[in-house]
C-alpha positions as CSV (number, residue, x, y, z in Angstrom):
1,X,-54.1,168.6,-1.3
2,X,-54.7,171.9,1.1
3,X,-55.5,173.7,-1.3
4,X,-58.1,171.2,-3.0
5,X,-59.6,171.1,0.9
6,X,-59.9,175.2,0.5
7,X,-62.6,174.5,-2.6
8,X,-65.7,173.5,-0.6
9,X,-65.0,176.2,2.3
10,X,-64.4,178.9,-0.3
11,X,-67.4,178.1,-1.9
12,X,-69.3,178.2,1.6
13,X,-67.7,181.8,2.1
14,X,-68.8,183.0,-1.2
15,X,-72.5,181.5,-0.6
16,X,-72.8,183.2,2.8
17,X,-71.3,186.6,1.7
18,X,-73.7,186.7,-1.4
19,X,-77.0,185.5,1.0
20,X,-75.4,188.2,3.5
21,X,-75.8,190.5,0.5
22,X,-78.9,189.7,0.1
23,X,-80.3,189.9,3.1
24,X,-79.0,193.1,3.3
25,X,-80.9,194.9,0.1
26,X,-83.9,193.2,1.9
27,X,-83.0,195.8,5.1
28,X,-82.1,198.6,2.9
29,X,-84.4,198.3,0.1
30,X,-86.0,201.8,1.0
31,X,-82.7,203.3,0.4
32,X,-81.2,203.7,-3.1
33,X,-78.3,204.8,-2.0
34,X,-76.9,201.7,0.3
35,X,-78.7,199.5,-2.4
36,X,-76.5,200.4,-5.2
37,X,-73.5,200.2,-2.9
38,X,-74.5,196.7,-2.1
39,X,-75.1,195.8,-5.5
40,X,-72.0,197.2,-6.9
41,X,-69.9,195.8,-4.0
42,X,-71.0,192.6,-4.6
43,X,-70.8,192.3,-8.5
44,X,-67.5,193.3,-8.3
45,X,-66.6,191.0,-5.9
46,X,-67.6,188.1,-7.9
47,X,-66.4,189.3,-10.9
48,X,-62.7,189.6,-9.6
49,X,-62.8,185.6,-8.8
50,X,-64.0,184.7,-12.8
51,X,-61.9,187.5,-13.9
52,X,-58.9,186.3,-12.6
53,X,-59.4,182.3,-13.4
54,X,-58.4,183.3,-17.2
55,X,-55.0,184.5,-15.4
56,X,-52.2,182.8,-17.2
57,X,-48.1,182.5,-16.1
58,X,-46.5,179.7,-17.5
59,X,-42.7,179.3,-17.6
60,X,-42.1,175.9,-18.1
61,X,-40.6,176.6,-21.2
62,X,-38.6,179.4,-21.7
63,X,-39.1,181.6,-24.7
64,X,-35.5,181.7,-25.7
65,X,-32.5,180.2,-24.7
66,X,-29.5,181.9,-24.3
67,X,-27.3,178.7,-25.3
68,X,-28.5,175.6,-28.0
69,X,-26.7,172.9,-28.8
70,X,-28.7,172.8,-32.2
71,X,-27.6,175.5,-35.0
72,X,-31.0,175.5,-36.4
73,X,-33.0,176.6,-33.7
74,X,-34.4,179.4,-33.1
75,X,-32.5,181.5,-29.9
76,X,-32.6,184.7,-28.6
77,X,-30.3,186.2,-25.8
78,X,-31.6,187.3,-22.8
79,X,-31.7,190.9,-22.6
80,X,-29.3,193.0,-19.7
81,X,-30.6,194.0,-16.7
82,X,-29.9,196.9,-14.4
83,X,-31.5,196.8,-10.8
84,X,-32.1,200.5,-9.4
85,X,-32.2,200.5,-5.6
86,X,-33.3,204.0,-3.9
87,X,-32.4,204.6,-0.4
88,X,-32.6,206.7,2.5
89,X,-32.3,205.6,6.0
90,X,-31.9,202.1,5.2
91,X,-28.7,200.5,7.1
92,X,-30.4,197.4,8.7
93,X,-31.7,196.3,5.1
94,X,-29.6,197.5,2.3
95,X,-27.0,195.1,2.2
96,X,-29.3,192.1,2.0
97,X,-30.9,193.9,-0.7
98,X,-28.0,194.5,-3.0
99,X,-26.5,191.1,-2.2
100,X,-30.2,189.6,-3.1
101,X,-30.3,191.5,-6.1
102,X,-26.3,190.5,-7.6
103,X,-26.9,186.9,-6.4
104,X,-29.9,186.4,-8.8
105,X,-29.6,183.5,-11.1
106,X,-29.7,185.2,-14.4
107,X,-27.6,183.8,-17.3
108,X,-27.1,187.5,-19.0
109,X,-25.0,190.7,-17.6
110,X,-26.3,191.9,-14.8
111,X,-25.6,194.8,-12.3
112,X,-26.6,197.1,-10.1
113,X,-27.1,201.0,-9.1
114,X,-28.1,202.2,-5.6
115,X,-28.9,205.5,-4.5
116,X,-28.5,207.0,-1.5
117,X,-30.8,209.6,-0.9
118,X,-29.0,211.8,1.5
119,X,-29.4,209.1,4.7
120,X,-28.2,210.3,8.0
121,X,-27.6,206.7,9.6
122,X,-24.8,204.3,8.0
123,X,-26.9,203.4,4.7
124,X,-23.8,205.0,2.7
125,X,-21.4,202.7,4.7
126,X,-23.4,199.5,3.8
127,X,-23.8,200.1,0.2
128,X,-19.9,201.0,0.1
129,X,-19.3,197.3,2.4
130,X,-21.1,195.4,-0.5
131,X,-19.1,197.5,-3.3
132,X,-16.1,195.8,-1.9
133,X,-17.7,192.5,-2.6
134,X,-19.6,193.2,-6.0
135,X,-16.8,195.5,-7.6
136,X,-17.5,196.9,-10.8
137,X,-21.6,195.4,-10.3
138,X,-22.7,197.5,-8.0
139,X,-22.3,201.5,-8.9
140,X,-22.9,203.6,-5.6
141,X,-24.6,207.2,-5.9
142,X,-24.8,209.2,-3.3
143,X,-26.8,212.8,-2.8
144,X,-25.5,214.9,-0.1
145,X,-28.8,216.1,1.1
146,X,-32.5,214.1,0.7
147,X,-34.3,215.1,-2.9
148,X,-36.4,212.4,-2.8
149,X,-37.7,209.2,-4.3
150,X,-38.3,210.1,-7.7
151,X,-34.9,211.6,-8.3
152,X,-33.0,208.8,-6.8
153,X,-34.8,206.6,-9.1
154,X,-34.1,208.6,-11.9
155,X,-30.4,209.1,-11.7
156,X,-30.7,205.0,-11.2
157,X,-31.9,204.9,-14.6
158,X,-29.5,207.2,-16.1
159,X,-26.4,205.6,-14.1
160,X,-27.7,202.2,-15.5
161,X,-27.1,200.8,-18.9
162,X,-29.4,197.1,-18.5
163,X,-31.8,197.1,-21.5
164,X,-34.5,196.3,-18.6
165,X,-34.5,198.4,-15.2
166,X,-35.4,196.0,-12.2
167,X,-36.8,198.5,-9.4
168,X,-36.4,196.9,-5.8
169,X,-37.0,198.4,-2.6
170,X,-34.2,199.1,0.3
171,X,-36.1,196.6,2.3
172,X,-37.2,194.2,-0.4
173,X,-35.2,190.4,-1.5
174,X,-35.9,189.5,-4.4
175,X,-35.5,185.3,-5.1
176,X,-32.9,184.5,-7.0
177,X,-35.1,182.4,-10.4
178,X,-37.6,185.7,-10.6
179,X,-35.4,188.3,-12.6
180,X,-35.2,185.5,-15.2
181,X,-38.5,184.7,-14.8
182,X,-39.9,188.6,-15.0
183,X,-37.5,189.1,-17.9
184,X,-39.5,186.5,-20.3
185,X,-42.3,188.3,-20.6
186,X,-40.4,191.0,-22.4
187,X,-38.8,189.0,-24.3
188,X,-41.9,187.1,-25.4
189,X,-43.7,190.6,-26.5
190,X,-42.0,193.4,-27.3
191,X,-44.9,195.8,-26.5
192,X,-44.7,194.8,-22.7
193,X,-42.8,197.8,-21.3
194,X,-43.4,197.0,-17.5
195,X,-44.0,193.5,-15.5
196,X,-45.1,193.4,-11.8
197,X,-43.4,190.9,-9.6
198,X,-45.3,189.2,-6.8
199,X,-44.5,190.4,-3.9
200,X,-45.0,188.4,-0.4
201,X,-44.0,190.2,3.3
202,X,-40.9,189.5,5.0
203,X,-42.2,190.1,8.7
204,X,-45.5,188.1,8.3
205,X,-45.4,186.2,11.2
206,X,-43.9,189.4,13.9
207,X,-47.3,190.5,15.3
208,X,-51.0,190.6,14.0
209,X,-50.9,193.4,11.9
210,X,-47.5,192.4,9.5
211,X,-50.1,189.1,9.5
212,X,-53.3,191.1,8.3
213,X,-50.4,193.1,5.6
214,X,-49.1,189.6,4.7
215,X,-52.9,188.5,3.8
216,X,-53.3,192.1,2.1
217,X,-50.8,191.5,0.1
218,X,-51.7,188.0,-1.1
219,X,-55.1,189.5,-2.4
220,X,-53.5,192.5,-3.9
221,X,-51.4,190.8,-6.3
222,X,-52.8,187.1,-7.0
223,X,-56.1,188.4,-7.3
224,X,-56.7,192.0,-8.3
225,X,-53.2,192.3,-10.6
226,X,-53.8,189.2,-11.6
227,X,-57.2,190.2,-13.4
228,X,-56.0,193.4,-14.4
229,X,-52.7,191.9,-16.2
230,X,-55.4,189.5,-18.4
231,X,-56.3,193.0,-20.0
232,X,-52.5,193.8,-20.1
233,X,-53.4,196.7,-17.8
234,X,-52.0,196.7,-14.3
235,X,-52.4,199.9,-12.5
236,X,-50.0,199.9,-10.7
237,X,-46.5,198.1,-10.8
238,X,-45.1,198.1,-7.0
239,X,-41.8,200.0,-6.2
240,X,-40.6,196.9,-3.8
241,X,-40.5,194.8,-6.9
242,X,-41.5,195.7,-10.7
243,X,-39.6,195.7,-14.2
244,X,-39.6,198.0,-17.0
245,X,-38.2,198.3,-20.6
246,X,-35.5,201.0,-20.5
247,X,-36.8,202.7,-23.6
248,X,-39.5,202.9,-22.3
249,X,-38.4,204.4,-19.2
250,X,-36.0,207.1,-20.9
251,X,-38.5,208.5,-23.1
252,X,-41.1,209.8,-20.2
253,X,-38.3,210.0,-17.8
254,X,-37.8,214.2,-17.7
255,X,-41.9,214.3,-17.5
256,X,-42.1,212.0,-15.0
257,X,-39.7,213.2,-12.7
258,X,-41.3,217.0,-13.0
259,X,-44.8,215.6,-13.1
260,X,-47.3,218.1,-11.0
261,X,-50.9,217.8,-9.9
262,X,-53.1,220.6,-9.5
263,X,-50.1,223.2,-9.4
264,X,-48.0,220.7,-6.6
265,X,-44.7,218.3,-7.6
266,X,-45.8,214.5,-7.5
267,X,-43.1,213.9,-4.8
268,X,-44.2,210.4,-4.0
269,X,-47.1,207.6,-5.9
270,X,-43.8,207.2,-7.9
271,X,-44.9,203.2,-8.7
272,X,-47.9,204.6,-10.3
273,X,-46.9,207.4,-11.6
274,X,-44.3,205.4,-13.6
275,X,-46.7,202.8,-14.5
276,X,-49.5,205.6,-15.6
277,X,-46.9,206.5,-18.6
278,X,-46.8,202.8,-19.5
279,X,-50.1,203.0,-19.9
280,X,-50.9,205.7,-21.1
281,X,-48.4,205.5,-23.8
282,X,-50.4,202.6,-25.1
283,X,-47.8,199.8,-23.7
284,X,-48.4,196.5,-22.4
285,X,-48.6,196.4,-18.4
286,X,-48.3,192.9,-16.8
287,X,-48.0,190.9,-13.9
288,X,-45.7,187.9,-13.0
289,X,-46.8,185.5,-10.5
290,X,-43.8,183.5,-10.5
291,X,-41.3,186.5,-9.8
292,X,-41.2,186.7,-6.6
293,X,-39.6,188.9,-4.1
294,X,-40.4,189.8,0.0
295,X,-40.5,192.7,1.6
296,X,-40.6,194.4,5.4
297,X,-44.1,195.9,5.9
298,X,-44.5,198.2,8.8
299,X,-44.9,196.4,12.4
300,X,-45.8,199.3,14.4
301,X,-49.8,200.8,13.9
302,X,-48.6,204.5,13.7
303,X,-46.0,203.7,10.6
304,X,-48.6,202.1,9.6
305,X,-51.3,204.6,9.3
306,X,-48.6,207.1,8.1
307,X,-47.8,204.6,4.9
308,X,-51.5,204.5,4.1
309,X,-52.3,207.8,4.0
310,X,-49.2,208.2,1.7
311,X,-50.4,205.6,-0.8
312,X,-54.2,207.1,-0.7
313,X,-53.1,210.6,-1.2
314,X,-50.9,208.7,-4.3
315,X,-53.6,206.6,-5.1
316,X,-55.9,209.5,-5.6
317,X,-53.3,211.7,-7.8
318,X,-53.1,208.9,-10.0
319,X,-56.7,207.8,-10.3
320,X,-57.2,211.1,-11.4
321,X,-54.4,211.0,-13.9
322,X,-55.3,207.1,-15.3
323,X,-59.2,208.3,-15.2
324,X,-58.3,210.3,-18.7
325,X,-57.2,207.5,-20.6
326,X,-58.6,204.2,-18.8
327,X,-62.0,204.6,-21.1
328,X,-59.6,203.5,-24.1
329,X,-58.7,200.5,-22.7
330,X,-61.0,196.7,-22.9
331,X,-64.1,197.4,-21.6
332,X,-63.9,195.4,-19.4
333,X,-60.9,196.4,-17.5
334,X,-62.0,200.3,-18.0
335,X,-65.5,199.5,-16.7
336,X,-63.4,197.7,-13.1
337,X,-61.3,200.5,-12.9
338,X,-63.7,203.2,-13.1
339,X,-66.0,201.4,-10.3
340,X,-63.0,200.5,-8.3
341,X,-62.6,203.7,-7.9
342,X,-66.0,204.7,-7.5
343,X,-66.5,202.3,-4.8
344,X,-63.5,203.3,-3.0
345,X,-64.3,206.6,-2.7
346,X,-68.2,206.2,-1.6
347,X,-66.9,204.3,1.0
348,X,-66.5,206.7,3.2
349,X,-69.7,208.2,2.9
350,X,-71.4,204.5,3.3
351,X,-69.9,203.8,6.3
352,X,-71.0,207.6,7.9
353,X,-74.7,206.7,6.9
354,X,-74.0,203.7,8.5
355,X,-73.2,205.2,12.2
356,X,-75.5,208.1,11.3
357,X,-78.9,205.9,11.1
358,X,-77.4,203.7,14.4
359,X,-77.2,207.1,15.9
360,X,-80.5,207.9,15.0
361,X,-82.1,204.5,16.3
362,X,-83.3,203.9,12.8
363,X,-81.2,201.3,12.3
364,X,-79.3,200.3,15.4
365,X,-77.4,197.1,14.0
366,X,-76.4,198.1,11.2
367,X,-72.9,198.8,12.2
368,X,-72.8,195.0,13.3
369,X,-73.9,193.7,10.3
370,X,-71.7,195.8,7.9
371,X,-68.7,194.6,10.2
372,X,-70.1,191.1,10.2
373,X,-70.5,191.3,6.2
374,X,-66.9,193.6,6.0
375,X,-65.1,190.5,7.7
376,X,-66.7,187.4,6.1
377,X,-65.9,189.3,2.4
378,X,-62.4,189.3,3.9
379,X,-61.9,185.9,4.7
380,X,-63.3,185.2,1.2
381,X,-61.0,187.2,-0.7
382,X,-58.5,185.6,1.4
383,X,-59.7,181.9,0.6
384,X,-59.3,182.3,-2.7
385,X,-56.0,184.1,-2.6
386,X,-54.9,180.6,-0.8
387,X,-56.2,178.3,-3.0
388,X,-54.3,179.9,-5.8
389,X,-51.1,180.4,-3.9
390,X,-50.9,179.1,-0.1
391,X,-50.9,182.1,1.9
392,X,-50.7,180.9,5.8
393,X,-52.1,184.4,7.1
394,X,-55.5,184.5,4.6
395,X,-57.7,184.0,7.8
396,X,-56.6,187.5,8.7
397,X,-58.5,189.1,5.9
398,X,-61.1,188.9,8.0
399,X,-59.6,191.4,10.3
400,X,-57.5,193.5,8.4
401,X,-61.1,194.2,6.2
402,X,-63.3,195.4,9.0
403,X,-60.0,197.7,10.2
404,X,-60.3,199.1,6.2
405,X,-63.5,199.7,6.2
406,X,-64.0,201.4,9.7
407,X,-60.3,202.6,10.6
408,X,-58.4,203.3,7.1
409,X,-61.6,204.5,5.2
410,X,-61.8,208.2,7.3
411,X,-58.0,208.4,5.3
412,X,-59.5,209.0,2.0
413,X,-61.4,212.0,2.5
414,X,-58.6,213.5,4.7
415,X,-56.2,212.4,1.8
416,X,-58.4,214.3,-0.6
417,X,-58.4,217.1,1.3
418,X,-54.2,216.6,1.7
419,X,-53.8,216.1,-1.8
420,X,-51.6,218.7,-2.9
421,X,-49.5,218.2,0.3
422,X,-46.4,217.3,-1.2
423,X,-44.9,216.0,2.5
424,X,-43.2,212.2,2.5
425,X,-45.3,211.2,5.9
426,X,-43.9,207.6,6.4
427,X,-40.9,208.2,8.9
């Protein structure tokens, strides 16, 4: 019943936001520039929310069963699964990980690997606490000195033997029905190499911004992934939660780990790095709504910004990379990629013409309005995002929009400039 009482006010939202738009090529109609913005902007909007109502995830009947009471039918095991966990620094939160992982209800073998990635704190202690408990489920690697993400991951994958790799983050608990859940859609296609769990924050309620990440988050995966995984091409399966077929994996896994960009290693973007291979390699890229997992987003604002820039500077590696192959994809999924991108990175530039014209009196509201019109398409992406799946902290899509589009958006040129830096930049 809530979410039948979010209908008529997401409908409102999306009214006001498109008049807003409107009214806004009416005060910019002398300037192509800001007009095709606009235009672009909101056609993409729209299209996201009719794009992602042919979204489909239903498991209420499994595709196989793993025991029948009737010879004749048709049955298929379910297929071994390996969770890779890589860590450094990690000793509040790894334990609850592994024992999140290892409790999962999954009718099939099941274990786990986690790497420690040369921590300095008692991360190595923990793990070897919950080997105690696990035994011969839980194989602990440990690197004397950091070498970073990607090669934790990838001596994960070669320690592990599950026909499909489950990659969790140190911080991230996964629920205990998703690994069965995420493990169907392999089963039911055999081209689907990599599955996307849904991810939901940990922390939400600690301060205002975990709340704006929490509402982030709820947009990021039930709507955007959502509408890329009906073209079985999501861009980018999250390291806190995401599946893969171990073939898969194995045969890009030397390429991936090297992988370079403009003469410098890939040391981080590994999520979407990984998932680029996937993809380019022709495979089937999905998302799972029902998998579900959370995870602790960063409570204080300079962690914050440092994680941000990370994933730009990653985000605009592997843009580059997807950007040679996304034109064979649908059309329509290639056609929102490419002005996803496109979007994102005029943003910048928008928002200086913006203060640039205020500055020159020409147009001295201007920044009001855009924040007006950044904050009310916020709160409608969030709307919708509840009325699929309840999301408590949606309202603060209105803030965390206006902070994107004023605070986060000087990152991407910086992060373009920084794009060969090869530094970690979160802790």
């Amino acid at each position: 019943m809530k979410k039948l009482a979010f209908i008529p006010l997401f409908f409102l939202a999306l009214y006001g936001l498109l008049l807003y738009k409107v009214c806004g090529l009416l005060g910019v109609h002398n300037n192509i520039f800001l007009v095709a913005y606009t235009v672009g902007t909101s056609v993409y909007l729209v299209s996201r929310f009719a794009i992602s109502a042919f979204y489909h995830d239903d498991h209420r009947e499994e595709p196989y069963y793993i025991v029948s009471s009737w010879p004749k039918k048709s049955r298929k095991e379910y297929p071994s699964v390996s969770f890779v966990i890589a860590c450094k620094n990690e000793e509040d939160s790894i334990r609850k990980t592994i024992d999140a992982c290892l409790s999962a209800d999954y009718p099939q073998k099941m274990d786990c690997v986690a790497v420690n990635d040369g921590s300095t704190d008692n991360t190595l202690a923990e793990m070897m606490k919950a080997k105690v408990v696990w035994g011969d489920k839980l194989h602990v690697t440990s690197f004397p000195q950091n070498k970073g993400k990607r090669e934790a991951m990838a001596a994960g994958v070669l320690a592990s033997s599950g026909e499909i790799i489950v990659f969790v983050d140190s911080d991230s608990f996964v629920a205990k029905d998703s690994v069965r859940l995420i493990a169907g859609h392999f089963m039911s296609d055999e081209k689907v190499a990599a599955v996307s769990g849904n991810t939901l924050v940990e922390n939400a309620t600690q301060n205002t911004l975990t709340r704006m990440q929490a509402a982030k988050y709820g947009v990021a995966f039930e709507i955007l992934k959502a509408c890329e995984s009906v073209f079985n091409v999501v861009t980018c399966c999250p390291g806190c939660f995401s599946a893969y077929r171990r073939d898969a994996v194995v045969e890009v896994l030397d390429e991936w780990r090297n992988q370079t960009l403009f003469g410098s290693r890939s040391t981080f973007g590994d999520d979407r790095g990984l998932t680029n291979y996937m993809l380019k390699n022709n495979h089937k890229v999905l998302y799972c709504r029902s998998a579900k997992a959370t995870t602790i987003v960063p409570s204080k604002w300079r962690t914050f910004f440092k994680q941000q820039l990370r994933w730009k500077k990653s985000w605009l590696r592997e843009t580059l990379v997807a950007s040679k192959f996304m034109w064979k994809k649908h059309p329509i999924a290639s056609i929102s990629f490419y002005s996803a991108a496109a979007l994102s990175v005029i943003c910048p530039f928008i928002v200086a013409r913006i203060f640039l014209l205020a500055a020159l009196s020409l147009s001295p509201w201007l920044p009001l309005i855009y924040v007006s019109g950044a904050a009310l398409m916020g709160a409608t992406l969030g709307l919708f995002s509840s009325i699929l799946h309840q999301n408590e902290q949606w309202i603060y899509t209105a803030v965390f929009t206006p902070v994107y589009a004023f605070v986060l958006v000087w990152q991407m040129p910086y992060a373009l400039l920084k794009i060969r830096d090869t530094q970690w930049g979160t802790r």
